[in-house]
BAGULUM-390502 format. One record per residue (C-alpha): residue number from 1; residue in three letters; x, y, z. Coordinates in pm, 1 decimal. Layout:
+-----+---------+----------+----------+----------+
: num : residuo :       c1 :       c2 :       c3 :
+-----+---------+----------+----------+----------+
: NUM :     ALA :        X :        Y :        Z :
...
+-----+---------+----------+----------+----------+
//
This chain:
+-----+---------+----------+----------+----------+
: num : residuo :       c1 :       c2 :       c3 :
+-----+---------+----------+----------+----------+
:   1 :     UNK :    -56.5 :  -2432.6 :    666.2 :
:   2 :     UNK :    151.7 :  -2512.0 :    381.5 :
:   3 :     UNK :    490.5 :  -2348.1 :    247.5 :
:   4 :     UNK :    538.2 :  -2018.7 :    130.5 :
:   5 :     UNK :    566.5 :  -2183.9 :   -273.4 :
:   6 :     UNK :    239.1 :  -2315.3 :   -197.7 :
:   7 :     UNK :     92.4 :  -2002.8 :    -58.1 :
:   8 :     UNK :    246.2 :  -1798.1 :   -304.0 :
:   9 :     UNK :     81.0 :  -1968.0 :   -575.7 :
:  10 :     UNK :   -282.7 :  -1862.7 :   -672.4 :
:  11 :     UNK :   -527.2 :  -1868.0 :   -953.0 :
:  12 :     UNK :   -599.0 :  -1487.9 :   -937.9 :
:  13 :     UNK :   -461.2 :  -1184.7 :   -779.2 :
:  14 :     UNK :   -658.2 :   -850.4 :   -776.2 :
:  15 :     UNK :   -470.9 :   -524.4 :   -778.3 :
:  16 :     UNK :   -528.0 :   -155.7 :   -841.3 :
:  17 :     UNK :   -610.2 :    -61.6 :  -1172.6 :
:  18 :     UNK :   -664.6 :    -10.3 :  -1460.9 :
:  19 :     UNK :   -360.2 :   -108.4 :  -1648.2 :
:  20 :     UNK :    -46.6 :     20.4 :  -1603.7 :
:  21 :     UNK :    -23.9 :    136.6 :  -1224.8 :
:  22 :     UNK :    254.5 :    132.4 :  -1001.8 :
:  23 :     UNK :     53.1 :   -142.9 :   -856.5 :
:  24 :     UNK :     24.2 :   -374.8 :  -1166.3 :
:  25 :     UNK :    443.3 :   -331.4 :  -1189.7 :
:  26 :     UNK :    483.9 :   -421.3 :   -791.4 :
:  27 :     UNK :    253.6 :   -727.2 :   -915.0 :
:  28 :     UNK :    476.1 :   -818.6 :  -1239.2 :
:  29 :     UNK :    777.3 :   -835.9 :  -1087.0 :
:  30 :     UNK :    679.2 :   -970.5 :   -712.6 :
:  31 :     UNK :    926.9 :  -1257.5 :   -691.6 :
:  32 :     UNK :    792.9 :  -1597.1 :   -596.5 :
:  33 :     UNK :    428.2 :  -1505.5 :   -666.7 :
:  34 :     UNK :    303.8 :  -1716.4 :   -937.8 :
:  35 :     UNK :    -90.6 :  -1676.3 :  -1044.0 :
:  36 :     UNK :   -324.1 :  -1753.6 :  -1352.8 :
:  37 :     UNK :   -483.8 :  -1397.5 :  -1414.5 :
:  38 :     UNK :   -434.3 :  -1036.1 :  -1258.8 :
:  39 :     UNK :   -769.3 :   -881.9 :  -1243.5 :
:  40 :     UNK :   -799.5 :   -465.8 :  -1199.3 :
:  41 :     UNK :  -1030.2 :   -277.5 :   -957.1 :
:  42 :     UNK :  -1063.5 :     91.4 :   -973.0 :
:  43 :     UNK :   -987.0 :    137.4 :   -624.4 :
:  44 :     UNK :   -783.0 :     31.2 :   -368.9 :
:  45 :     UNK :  -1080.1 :   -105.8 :   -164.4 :
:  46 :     UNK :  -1235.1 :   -275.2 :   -410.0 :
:  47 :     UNK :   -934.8 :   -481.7 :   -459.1 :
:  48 :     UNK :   -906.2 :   -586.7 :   -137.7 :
:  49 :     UNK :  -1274.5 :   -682.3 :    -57.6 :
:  50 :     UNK :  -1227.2 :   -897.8 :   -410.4 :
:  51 :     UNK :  -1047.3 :  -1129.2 :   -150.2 :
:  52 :     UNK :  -1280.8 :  -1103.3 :    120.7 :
:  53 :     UNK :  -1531.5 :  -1176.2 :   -147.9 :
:  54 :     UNK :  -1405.4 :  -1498.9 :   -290.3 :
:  55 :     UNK :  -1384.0 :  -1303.7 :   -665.6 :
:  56 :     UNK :  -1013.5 :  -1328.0 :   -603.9 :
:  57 :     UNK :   -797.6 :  -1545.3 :   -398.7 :
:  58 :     UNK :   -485.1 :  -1249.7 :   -341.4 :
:  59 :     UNK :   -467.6 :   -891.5 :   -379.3 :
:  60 :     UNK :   -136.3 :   -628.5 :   -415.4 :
:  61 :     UNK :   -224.7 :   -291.8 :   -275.3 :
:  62 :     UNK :     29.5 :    -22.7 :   -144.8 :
:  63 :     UNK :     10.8 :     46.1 :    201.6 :
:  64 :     UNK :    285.7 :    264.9 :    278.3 :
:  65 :     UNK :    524.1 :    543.0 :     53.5 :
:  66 :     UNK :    881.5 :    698.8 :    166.3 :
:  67 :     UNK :    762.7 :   1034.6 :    117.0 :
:  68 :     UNK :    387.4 :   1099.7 :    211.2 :
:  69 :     UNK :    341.4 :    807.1 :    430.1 :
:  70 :     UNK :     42.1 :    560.1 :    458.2 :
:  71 :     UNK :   -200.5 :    488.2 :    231.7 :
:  72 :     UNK :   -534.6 :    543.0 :    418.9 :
:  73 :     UNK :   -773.6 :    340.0 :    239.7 :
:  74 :     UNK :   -551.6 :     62.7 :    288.9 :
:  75 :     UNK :   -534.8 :     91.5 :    625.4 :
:  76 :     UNK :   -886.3 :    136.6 :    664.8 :
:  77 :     UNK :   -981.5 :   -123.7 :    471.9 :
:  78 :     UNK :   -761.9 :   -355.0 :    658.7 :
:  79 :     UNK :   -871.9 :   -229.8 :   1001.9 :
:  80 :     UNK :  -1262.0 :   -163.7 :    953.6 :
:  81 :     UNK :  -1360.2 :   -365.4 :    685.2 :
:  82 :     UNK :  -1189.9 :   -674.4 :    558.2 :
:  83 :     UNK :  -1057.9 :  -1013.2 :    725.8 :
:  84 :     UNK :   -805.5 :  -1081.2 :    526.4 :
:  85 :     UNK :   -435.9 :  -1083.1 :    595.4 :
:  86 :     UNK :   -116.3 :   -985.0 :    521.0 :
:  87 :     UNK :    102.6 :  -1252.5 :    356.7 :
:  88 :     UNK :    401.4 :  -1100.0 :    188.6 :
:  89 :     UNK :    525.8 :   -692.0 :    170.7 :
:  90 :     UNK :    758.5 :   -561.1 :   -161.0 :
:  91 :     UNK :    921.0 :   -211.5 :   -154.1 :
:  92 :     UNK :    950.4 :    -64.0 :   -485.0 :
:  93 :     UNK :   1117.3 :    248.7 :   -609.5 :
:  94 :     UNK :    879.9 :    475.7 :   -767.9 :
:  95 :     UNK :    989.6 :    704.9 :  -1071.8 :
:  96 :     UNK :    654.7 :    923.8 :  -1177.3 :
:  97 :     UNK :    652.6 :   1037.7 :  -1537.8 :
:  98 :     UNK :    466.1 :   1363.2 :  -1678.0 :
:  99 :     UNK :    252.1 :   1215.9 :  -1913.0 :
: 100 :     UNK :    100.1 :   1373.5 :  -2212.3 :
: 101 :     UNK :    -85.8 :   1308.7 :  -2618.2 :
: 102 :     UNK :    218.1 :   1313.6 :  -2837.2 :
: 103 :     UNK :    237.7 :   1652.7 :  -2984.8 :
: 104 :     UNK :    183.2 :   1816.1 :  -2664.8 :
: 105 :     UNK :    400.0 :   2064.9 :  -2533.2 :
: 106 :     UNK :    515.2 :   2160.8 :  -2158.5 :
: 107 :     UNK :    368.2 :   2489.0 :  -2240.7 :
: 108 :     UNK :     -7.4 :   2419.8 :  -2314.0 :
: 109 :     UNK :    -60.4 :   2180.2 :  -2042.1 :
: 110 :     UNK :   -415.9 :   2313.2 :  -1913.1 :
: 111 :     UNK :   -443.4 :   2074.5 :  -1642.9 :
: 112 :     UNK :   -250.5 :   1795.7 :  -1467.7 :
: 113 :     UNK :   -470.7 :   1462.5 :  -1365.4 :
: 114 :     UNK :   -333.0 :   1258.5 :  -1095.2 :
: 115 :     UNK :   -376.0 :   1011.9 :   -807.4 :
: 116 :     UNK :   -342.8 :   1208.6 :   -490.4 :
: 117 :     UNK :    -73.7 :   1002.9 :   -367.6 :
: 118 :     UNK :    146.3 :   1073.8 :   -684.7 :
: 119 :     UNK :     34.1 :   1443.6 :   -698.1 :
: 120 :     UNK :    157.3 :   1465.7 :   -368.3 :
: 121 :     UNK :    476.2 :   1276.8 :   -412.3 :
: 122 :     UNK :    564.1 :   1538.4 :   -717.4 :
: 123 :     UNK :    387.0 :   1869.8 :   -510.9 :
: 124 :     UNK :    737.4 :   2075.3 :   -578.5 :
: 125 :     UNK :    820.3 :   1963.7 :   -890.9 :
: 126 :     UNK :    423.0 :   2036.2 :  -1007.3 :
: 127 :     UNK :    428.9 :   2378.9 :   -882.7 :
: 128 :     UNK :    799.0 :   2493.9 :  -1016.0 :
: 129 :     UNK :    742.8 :   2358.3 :  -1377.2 :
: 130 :     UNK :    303.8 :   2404.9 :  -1399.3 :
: 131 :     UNK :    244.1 :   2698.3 :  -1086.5 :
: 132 :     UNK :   -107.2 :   2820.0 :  -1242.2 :
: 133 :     UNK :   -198.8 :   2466.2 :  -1340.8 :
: 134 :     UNK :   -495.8 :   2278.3 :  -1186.1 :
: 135 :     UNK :   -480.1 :   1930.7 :  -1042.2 :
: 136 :     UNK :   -794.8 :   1683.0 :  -1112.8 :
: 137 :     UNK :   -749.8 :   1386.4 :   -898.1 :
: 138 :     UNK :   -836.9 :   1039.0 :  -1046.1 :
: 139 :     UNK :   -837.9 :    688.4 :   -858.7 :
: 140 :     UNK :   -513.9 :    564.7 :   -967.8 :
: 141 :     UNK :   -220.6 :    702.5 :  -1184.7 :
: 142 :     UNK :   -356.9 :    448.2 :  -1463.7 :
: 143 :     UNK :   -663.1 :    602.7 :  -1481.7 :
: 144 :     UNK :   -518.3 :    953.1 :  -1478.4 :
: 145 :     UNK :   -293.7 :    836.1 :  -1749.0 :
: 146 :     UNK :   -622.7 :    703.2 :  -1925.8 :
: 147 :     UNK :   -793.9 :    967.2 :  -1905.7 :
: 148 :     UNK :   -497.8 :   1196.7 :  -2079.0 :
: 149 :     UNK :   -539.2 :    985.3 :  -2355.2 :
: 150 :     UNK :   -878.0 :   1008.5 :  -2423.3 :
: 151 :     UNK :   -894.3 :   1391.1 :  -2364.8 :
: 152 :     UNK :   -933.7 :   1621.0 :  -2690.8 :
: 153 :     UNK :   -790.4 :   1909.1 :  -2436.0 :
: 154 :     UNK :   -397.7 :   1952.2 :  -2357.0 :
: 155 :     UNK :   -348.8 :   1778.3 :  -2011.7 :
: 156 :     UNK :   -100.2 :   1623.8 :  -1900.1 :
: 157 :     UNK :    -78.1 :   1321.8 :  -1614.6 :
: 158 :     UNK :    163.6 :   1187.9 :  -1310.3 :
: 159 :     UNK :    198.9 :    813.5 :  -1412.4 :
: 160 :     UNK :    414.1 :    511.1 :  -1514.1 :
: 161 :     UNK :    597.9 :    417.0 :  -1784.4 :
: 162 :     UNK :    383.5 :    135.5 :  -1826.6 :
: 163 :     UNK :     96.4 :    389.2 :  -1830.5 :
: 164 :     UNK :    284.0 :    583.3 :  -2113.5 :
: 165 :     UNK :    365.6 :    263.8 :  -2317.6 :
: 166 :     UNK :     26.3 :    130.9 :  -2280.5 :
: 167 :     UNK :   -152.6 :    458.7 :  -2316.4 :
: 168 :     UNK :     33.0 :    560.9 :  -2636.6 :
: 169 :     UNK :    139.1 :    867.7 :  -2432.9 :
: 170 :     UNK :    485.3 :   1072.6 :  -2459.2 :
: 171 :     UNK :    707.5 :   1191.7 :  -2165.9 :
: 172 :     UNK :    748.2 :   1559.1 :  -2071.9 :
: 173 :     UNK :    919.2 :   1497.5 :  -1772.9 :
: 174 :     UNK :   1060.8 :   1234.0 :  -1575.4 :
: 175 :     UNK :   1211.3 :   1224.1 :  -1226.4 :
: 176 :     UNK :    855.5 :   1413.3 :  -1129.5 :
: 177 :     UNK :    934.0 :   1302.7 :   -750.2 :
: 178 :     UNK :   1065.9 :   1580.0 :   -485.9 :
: 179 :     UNK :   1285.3 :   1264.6 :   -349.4 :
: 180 :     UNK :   1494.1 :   1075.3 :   -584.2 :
: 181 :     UNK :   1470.0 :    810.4 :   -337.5 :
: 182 :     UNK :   1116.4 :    735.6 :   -392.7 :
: 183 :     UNK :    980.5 :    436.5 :   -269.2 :
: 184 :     UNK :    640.1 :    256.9 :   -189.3 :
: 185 :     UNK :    563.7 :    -69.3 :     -0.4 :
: 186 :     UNK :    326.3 :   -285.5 :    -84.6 :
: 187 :     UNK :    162.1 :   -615.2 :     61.4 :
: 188 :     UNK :     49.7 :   -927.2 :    -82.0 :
: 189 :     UNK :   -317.2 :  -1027.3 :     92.9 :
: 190 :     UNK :   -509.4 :  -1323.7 :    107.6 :
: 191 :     UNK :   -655.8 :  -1538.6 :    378.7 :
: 192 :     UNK :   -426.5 :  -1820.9 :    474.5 :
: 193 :     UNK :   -190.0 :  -1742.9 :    755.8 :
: 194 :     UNK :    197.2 :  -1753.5 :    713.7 :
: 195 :     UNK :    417.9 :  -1985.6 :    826.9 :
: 196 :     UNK :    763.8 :  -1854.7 :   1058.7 :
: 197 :     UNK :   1058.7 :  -1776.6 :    834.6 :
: 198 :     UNK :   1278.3 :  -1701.4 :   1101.0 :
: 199 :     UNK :   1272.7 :  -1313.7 :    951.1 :
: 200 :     UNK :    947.6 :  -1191.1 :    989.5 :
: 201 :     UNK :    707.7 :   -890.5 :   1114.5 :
: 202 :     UNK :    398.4 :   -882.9 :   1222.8 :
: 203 :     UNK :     83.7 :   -602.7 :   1172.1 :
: 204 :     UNK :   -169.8 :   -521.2 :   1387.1 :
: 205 :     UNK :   -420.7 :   -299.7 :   1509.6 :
: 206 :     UNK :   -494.8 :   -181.0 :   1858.8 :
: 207 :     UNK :   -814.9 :    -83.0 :   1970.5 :
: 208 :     UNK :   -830.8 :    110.7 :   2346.8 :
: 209 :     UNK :  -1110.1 :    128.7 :   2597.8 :
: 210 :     UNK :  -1103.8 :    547.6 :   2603.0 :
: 211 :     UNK :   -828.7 :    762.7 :   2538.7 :
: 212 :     UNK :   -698.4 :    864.2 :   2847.8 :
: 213 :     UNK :   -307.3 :    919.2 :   2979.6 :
: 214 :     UNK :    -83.9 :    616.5 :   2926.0 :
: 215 :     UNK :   -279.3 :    387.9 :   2743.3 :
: 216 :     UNK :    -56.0 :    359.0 :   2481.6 :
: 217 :     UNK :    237.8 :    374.6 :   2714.3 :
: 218 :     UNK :     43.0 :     54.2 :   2823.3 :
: 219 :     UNK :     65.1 :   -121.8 :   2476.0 :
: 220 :     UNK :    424.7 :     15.5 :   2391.6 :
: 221 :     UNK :    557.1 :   -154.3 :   2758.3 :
: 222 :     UNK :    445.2 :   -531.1 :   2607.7 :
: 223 :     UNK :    713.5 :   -496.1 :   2373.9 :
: 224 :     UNK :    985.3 :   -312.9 :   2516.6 :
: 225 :     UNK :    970.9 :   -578.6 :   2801.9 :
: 226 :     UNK :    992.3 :   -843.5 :   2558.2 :
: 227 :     UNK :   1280.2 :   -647.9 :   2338.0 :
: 228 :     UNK :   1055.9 :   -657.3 :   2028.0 :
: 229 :     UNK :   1132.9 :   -432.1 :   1807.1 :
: 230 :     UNK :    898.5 :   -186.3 :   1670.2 :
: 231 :     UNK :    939.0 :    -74.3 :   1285.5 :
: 232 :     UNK :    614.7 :    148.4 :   1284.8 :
: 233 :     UNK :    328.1 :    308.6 :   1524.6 :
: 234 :     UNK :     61.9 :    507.0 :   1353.3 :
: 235 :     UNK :   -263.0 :    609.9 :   1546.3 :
: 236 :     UNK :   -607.9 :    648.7 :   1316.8 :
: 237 :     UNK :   -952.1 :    759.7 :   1398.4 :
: 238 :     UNK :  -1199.2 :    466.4 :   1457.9 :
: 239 :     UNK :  -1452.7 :    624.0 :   1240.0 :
: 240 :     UNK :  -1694.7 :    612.7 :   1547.5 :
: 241 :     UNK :  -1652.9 :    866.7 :   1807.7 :
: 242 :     UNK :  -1451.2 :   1223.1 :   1738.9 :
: 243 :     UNK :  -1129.5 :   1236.7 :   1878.2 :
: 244 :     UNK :  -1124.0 :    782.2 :   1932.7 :
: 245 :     UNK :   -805.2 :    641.2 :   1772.1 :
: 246 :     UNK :   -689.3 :    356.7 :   1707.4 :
: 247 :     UNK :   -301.5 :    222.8 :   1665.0 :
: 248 :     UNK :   -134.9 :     34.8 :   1361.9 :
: 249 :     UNK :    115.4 :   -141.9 :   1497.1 :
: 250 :     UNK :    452.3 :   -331.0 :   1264.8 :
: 251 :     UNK :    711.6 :   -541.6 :   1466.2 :
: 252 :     UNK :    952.4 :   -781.7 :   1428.2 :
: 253 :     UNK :    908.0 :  -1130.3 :   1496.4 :
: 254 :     UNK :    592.0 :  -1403.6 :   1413.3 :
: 255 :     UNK :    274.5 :  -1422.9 :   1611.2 :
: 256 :     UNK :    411.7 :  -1801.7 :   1666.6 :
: 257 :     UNK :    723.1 :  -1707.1 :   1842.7 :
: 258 :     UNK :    704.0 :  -1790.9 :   2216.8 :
: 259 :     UNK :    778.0 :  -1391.8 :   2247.6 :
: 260 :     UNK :    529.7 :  -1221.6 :   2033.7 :
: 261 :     UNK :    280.0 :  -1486.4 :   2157.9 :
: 262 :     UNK :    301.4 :  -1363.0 :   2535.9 :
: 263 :     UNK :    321.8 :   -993.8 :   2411.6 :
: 264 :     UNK :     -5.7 :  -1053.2 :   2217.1 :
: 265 :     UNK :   -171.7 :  -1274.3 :   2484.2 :
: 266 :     UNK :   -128.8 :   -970.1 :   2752.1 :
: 267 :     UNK :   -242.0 :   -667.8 :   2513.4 :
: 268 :     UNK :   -606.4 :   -900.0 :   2461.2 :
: 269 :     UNK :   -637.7 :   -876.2 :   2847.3 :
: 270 :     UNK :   -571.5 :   -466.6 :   2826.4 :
: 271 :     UNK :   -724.6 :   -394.6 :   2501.2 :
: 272 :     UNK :  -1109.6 :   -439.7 :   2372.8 :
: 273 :     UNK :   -974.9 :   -564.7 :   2082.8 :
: 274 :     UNK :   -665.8 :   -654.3 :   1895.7 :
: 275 :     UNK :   -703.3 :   -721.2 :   1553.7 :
: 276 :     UNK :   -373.4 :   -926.7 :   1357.5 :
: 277 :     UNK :   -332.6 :   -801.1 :   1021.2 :
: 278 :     UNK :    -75.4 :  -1088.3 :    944.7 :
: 279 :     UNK :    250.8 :  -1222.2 :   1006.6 :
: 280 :     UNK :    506.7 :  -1276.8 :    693.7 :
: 281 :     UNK :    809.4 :  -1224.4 :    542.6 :
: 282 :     UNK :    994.1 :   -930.5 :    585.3 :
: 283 :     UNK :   1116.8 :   -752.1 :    249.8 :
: 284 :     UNK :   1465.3 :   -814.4 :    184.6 :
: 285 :     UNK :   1690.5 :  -1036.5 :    -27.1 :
: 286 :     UNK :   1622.1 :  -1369.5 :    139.6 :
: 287 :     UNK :   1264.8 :  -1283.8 :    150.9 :
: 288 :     UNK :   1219.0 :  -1244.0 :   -219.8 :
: 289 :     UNK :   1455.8 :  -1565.8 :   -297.4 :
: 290 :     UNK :   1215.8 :  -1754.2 :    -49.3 :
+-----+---------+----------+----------+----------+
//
């Protein structure tokens, strides 16, 4: 299985691009991670399957933000679509930037471009300084910031400063965020599985037979028996049947452990299906030094 210096050293990592996301910074400054070439994908999707696809051997997506939650497509992508797994998580605080051609002013901003993450991380702040402007979504806050750039019109975009630096653009605002405490977690994926740490979680996904009363009382009772603790539950359609769910599942512990090993052993014999995202590191100090 291999160390985590090993494992945390690649030839390529995809992420979500272009240039300049909030992505691309998690990537430049993800401790231990050492790799060759960083390679852009306009979506968060495409990133991913670059891993399941052998045209990268990691990817860096965000899966998860302080003030609007999960990231869907990640989710999705992990549940639905891709085998790969989760190897390392990062939280990152997140300071958006109104972005804009030098020479514009706050006042002839037509239009604001945006990811719909960001747009919806800065919703008050958008509507107290631009209340009549229009919001044009874009695939990531790069692009949006890209796409300012190259516009002959007065817009403006929600973006990094990396975006600004490597856009040529100029700040109108900063501190854009309705929470100064803005933060977004992201995850390292590729294919190898982790080894313990001794400070670990694990993600998963539950899939039930029909929803009916107490079936997830029946998944939830694994772990309190056990005393594993439980740092997040989320339920999401199945994308088959109307009203079907599913449940994302982070706890503490390794899918090694004795513990977590029983608990995961009994939901396959009450479940259809459990699917393991990964077990790694947990973010922290001694994670990042590992």
């Amino acid at each position: 299985m291999g160390d985590l210096t090993s494992l945390l050293t690649c030839r390529s990592v995809s992420y979500l691009g272009p240039p300049g996301t909030f992505t691309e910074e998690a990537l430049q400054n993800w401790r231990g991670l050492k790799f060759e070439e960083a390679i852009p994908f306009p979506t968060v999707e495409e990133a991913i399957l670059a891993v399941e696809d052998n045209v990268a051997d990691k990817a860096v997506v965000p899966i998860e933000n302080s003030i609007e939650g999960s990231v869907n497509a990640t989710l999705d992508s992990l549940a639905f679509e891709a085998g790969v797994l989760i190897q390392a998580e990062m939280v990152c605080v997140v300071k958006h930037y109104l972005l804009a051609r030098d020479g514009t002013s706050l006042e002839e901003v037509k239009k604001v471009i945006s990811h719909p993450q960001a747009a919806a991380q800065c919703r008050r702040h958008l509507v107290e300084l631009l209340p009549e402007v229009e919001v044009e979504a874009a695939n990531s806050t790069s692009e949006a910031a890209m796409r300012a750039a190259e516009s002959g019109e007065p817009v403006a975009a929600l973006g990094s400063m990396l975006a600004a630096k490597l856009y040529g653009l100029a700040v109108l605002r900063g501190g854009m965020e309705d929470h100064p405490d803005n933060r977004t977690r992201f995850v390292l994926l590729g294919k190898e599985k982790m080894p313990p740490t001794g400070r670990d979680k694990t993600s998963m996904v539950c899939f039930i037979f029909q929803d009916r009363p107490g079936m997830l009382l029946q998944i939830l009772q694994e772990f309190a028996f056990r005393y594993i603790n439980l740092t997040k539950i989320e339920s999401r359609p199945t994308k088959e049947v109307l009203g079907e769910y599913c449940f994302f599942i982070d706890c503490e512990g390794h899918e090694d452990e004795e513990v977590m090993a029983s608990a995961l052993k009994c939901l396959d014999c009450k479940l259809p299906r459990v699917k393991l995202l990964g077990s790694y590191p947990a973010y922290g100090e001694e994670s990042e030094d590992a």
